[in-house]
C-alpha positions in Angstrom: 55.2 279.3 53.4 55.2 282.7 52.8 53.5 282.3 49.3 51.0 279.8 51.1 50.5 282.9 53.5 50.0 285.4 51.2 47.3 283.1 49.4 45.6 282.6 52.4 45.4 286.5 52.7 44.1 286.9 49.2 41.2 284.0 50.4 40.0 285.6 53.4 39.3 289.2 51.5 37.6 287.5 48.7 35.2 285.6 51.6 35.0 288.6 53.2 33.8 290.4 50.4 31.2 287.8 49.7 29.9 288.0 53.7 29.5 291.9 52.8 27.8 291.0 49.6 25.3 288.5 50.5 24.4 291.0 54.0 23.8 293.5 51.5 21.2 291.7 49.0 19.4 290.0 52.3 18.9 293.6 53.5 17.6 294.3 50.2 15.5 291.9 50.0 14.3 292.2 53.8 13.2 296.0 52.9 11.8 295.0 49.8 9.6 293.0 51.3 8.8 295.0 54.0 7.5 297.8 51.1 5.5 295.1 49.8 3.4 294.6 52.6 3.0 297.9 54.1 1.3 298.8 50.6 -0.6 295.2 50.7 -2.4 297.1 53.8 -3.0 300.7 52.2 -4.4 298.8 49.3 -6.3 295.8 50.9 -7.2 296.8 55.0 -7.6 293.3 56.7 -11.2 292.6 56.2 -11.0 293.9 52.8 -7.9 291.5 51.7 -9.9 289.1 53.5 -13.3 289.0 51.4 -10.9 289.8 48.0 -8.9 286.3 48.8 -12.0 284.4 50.0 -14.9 285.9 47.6 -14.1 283.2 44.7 -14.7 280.5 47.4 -17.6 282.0 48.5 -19.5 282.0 44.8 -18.5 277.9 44.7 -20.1 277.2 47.9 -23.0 279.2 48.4 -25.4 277.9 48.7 -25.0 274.3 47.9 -26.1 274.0 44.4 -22.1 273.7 43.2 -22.6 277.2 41.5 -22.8 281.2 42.6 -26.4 282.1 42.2 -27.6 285.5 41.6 -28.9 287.3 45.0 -31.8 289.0 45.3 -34.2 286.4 43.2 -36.6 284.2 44.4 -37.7 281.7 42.3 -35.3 279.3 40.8 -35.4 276.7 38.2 -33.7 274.4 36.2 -34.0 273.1 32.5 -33.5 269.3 31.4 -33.1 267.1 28.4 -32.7 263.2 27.8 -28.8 264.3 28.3 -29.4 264.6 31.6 -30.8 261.1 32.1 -33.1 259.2 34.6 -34.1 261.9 36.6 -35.3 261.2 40.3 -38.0 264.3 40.7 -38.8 263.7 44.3 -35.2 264.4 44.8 -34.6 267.4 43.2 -38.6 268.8 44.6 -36.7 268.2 47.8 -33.0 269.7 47.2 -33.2 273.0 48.9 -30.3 275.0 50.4 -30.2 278.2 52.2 -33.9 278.4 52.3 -33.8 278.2 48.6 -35.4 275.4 46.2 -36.2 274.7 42.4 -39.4 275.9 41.7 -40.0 274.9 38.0 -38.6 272.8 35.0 -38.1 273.4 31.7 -38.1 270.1 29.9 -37.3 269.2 26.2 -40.1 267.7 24.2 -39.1 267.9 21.1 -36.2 269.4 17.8 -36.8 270.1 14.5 -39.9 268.2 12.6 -39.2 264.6 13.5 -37.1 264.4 16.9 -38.6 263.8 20.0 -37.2 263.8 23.2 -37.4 260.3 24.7 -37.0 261.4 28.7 -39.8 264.2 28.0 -42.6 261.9 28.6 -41.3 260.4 32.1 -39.9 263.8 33.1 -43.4 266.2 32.2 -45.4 263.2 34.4 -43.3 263.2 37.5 -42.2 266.5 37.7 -45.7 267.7 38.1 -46.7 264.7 40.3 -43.5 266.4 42.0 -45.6 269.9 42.4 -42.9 271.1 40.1 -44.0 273.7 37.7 -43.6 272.6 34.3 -42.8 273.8 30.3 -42.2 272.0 27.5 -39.4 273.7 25.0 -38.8 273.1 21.0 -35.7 273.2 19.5 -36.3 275.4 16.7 -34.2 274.5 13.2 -34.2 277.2 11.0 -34.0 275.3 7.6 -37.2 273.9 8.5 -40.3 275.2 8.3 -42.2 277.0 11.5 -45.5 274.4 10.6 -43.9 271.4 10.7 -42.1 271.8 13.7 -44.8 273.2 15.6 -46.7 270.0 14.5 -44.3 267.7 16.0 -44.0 269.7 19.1 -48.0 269.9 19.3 -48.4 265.9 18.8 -46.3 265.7 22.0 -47.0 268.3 24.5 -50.2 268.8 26.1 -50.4 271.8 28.8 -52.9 271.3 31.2 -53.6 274.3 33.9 -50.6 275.8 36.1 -48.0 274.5 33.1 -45.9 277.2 32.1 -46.3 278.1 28.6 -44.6 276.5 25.4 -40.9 277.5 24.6 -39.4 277.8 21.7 -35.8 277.5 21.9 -33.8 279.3 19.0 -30.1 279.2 19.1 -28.5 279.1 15.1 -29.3 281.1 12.6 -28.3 278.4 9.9 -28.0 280.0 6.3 -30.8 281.8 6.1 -31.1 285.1 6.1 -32.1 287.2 9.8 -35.6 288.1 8.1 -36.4 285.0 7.3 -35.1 283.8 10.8 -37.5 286.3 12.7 -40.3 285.4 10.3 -40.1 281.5 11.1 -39.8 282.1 14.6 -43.1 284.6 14.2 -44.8 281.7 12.9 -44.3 279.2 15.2 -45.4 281.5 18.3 -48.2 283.0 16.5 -49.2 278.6 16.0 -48.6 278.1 19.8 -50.4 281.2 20.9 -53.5 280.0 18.7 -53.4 276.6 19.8 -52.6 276.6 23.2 -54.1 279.8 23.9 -51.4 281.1 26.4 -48.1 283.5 25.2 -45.3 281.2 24.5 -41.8 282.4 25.6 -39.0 282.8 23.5 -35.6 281.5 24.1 -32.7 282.5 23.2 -28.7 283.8 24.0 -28.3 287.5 24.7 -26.2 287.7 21.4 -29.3 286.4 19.3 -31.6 288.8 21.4 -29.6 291.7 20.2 -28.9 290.7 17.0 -32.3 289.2 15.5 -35.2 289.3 18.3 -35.2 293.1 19.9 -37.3 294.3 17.7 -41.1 295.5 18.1 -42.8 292.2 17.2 -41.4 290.1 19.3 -42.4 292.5 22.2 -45.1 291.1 23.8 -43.5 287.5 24.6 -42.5 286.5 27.7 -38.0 286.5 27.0 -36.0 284.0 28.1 -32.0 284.9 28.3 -29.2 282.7 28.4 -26.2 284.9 29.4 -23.4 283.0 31.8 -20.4 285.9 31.5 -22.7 288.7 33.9 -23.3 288.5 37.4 -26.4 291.0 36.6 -28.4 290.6 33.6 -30.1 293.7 33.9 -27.1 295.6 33.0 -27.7 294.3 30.0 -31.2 294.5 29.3 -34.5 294.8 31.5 -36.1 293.1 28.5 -36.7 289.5 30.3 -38.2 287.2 32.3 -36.0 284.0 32.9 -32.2 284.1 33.4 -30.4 281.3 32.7 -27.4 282.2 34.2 -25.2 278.8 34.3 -24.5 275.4 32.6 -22.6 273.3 35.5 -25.0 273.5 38.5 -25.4 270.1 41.1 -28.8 269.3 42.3 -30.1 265.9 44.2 -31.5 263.7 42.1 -29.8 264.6 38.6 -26.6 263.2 37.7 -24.2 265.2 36.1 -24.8 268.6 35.1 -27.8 271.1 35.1 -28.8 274.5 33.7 -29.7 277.1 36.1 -32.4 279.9 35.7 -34.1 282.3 37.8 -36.9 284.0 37.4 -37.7 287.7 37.0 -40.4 288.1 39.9 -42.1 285.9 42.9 -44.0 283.0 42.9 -47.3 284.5 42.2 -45.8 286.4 38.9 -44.6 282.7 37.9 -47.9 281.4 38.3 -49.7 284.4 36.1 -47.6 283.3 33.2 -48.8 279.9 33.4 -52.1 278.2 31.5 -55.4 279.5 33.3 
């Protein structure tokens, strides 16, 4: 009994201990936490931690195109392939949100010197019996000659009055050297400007601008940017006319899909670039 007692003795200290103990890291924990949030509201005041926690929702869902569009733009547009499929143009002519609509369409007519796009035909015809403003864009390949694919691209595309100009879409270098490159490209805008008498716009990523295409002779045609990491292309460059600003945008009438572009300007400016 006595040795039983003496146990017991031993067993209520060590518990006791172990009350004390466990008070002691709650506390701890109780004040940490209490240090936590009272710098959670130096740092973020209610309404700031409230737009900081809700600001990535925001960009998802505003304003009903499935991507953050840049503010202060009016004119928006989109640009199309045969990847994006049967396209229902009456659809996406009505697909507004937010007071804001697609305005104009870029649509693929051709690649290289022997590849045509087979939606382009279907897609230039109803998106201007749409009232959708419409351009027709080349996929340039720089192993190839600037003649024969402005041949091809000519054979196909006819711009009739209020169509945007031709684009010429260059986005690999290949293995030629970057003279060569900007000397091609030259060619095939000098061959567009000559036959469709109207300035053809040049497209291209941010990278190639800086890299091959901000120089002085390719000054005086309209730019078109594909940049998707800035929320403001102008910190970048004032150099431009069309933004294409994201890859994964959602409109009516398209499955899947769509690129997203604004334009630099209003509605009138779009129409002064078009064919008189």
């Amino acid at each position: 009994m006595r040795v039983r007692s003496f146990e017991g003795l031993i067993l209520f200290t060590v518990n006791m201990k172990k009350v004390k103990r466990n008070r002691l890291l709650i506390s701890g924990v109780s004040i940490a936490l209490l240090a936590f949030a009272i710098i959670a509201l130096v740092i973020f005041p209610p309404q700031k931690a409230k737009s900081f926690f809700t600001s990535s929702t925001k960009k998802a869902n505003l304003p009903g195109f499935g991507i953050w569009l840049p503010p202060d733009y009016e004119v928006h547009g989109i640009d199309v392939s045969r990847y994006q499929g049967n396209i229902s143009w009456s659809l996406v002519s009505e697909h507004t949100s937010h007071d804001i609509g697609i305005s104009f369409a870029f649509i693929k007519a051709s690649e290289g010197k022997t590849l045509r796009d087979n939606a382009f035909q279907k897609n230039w015809r109803e998106a201007k019996d749409n009232n959708m403003l419409r351009g027709a864009y080349h996929f340039f390949r720089p192993h190839l000659t600037a003649d024969e694919q402005f041949n091809l691209f000519k054979s196909i595309v006819k711009i009739g009055k209020e169509d945007l100009p031709p684009v010429l879409d260059v986005e690999i270098r290949g293995s030629i050297p970057p003279a060569q490159l900007r000397k091609k490209v030259k060619r095939w805008l000098v061959l567009s400007e000559k036959h469709y008498g109207v300035k053809p716009i040049l497209y291209t990523s941010y990278s190639f601008f800086k890299h091959y295409f901000n120089t002085k002779e390719f000054e005086e045609y309209p730019l078109w940017i594909a940049h998707y990491a800035t929320d403001d292309l102008n910190r970048l460059t004032k150099e431009w006319h069309f933004w294409q600003h994201n890859e994964s945008g959602r409109v009516k009438g398209i499955r899947g899909q769509v690129d997203f572009n604004v334009f630099k300007g209003d509605f009138n400016d779009l129409l002064k670039l078009c064919k008189k």
